[in-house]
C-alpha positions, -999 to 999 in steps of 0.1 A, spaced: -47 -148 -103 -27 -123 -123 -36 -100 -148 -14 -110 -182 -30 -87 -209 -59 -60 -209 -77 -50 -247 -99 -24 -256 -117 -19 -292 -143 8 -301 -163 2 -335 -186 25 -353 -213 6 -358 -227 25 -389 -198 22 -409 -190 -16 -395 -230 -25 -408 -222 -8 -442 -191 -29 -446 -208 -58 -436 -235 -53 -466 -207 -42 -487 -194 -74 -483 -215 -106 -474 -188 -135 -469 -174 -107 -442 -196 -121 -414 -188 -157 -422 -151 -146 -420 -154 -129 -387 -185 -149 -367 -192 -182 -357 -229 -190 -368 -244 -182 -334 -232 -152 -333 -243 -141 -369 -280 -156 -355 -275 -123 -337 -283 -102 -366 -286 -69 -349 -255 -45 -366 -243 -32 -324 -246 -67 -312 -223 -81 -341 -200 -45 -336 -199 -56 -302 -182 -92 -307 -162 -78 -335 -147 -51 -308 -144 -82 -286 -123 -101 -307 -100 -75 -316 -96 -69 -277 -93 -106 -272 -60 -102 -295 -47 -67 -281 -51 -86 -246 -30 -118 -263 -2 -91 -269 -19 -93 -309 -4 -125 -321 -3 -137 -360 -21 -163 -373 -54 -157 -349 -90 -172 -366 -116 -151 -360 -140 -180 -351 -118 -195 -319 -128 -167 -303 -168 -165 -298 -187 -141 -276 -212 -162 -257 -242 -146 -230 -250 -164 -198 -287 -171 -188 -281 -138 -169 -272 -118 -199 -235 -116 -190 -210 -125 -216 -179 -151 -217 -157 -162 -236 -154 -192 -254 -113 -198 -273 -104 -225 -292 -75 -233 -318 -51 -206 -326 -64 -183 -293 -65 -215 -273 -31 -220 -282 -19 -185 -278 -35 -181 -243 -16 -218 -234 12 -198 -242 6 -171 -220 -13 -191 -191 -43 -175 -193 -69 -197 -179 -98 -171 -167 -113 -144 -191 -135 -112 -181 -156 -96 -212 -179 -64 -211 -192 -52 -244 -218 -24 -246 -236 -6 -272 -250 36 -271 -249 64 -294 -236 45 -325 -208 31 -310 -199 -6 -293 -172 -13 -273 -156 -43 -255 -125 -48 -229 -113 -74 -225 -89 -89 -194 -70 -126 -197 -54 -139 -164 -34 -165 -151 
């Protein structure tokens, strides 16, 4: 396997909660429903960060939807990746078949990386 793209977000998670009761229809814009079960603002920071890594890593392609990308946990407590539609497609593209994710929460702050390979 080959490395094709690495992303990295960071998201205040104060300021992404206050924008998220600023605006309700945000979450349904950027979460699939099991992640907004989540509820908790630095485990929705979290998959946001993931997302936007999951399209730095894509090389950032137009037309991404924000719900055919969804953070899932294992029994385990380790996260994956679930793609479908428009970052299916893209990742076809690219050959990506395999997906690492790490997200993590401290201090105000989540972050995620993401790496796609072939």
């Amino acid at each position: 396997m080959a490395v094709v793209g690495v992303g990295v977000d960071v998201v205040d998670v104060d300021r992404f909660a206050a924008t998220l009761s600023r605006t309700p229809d945000l979450a349904m814009r950027l979460f699939t429903s099991a992640e907004r079960a989540l509820v908790r603002p630095e485990r929705l920071a979290a998959r946001f960060a993931a997302k936007e890594a999951v399209a730095k890593a894509l090389g950032a392609p137009p037309g991404l939807d924000w719900h055919d990308a969804e953070v899932r946990l294992a029994a385990d407590g380790r996260p994956s990746l679930s793609i479908a539609g428009t970052v299916a497609a893209a990742a076809t593209r690219l050959g990506i078949v395999s997906w690492h994710v790490s997200l993590s929460h401290d201090g105000g702050v989540a972050i995620a990386m993401v790496v796609a390979e072939t």
